[in-house]
C-alpha positions, 0 to 999 in steps of 0.5 A: 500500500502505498500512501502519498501525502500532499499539502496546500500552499498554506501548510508546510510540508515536512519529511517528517510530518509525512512519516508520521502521517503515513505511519498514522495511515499504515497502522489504522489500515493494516486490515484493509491492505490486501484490498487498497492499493494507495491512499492519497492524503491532501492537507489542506488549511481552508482559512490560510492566514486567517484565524478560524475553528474547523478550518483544516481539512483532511481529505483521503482517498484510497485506491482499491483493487477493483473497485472505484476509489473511496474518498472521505475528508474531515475539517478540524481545529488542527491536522492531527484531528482532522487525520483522526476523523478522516482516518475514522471515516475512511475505515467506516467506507472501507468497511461498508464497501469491502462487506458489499463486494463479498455479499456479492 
């Protein structure tokens, strides 16, 4: 599986914020790894300079084997919560798909 992480112009892309978000990523989809192919993160800071609450977002989408991408986002107060949300919404679609593919 692999996992590319991107972000907007107003947030600052760093190796290391991207390890940890790819190590994030890999431990909460270690189930579904037979089945996703990619994940692509998009970080996003809607508001940019601005002050606001709920104004980062993280959109994932994850590439499977066979079927259409599943694509979910989240926006909170900081990155770490809206991976977190995301992450919690992802596994949900995840779930819900994958189970439909095997009924049928």
């Amino acid at each position: 599986m692999q996992i590319q992480v991107n972000t907007n112009k107003n947030i600052e892309g760093s190796a290391r914020m991207s390890a940890y978000f790819t190590e994030t990523l890999e431990d909460a989809l270690s189930r579904f790894e037979d089945h996703i192919t990619r994940v692509q993160v998009h970080l996003s800071d809607e508001n940019g300079e601005k002050e606001g609450s709920d104004d980062k977002r993280c959109l994932l989408e994850a590439r499977l084997k066979g079927l259409k991408p599943v694509v979910v986002s989240h926006y909170a107060e900081n990155l770490d919560f809206a991976l977190s949300g995301a992450i919690d919404k992802l596994v949900k679609s995840l779930e819900t798909t994958i189970d439909k593919q095997r009924g049928h």
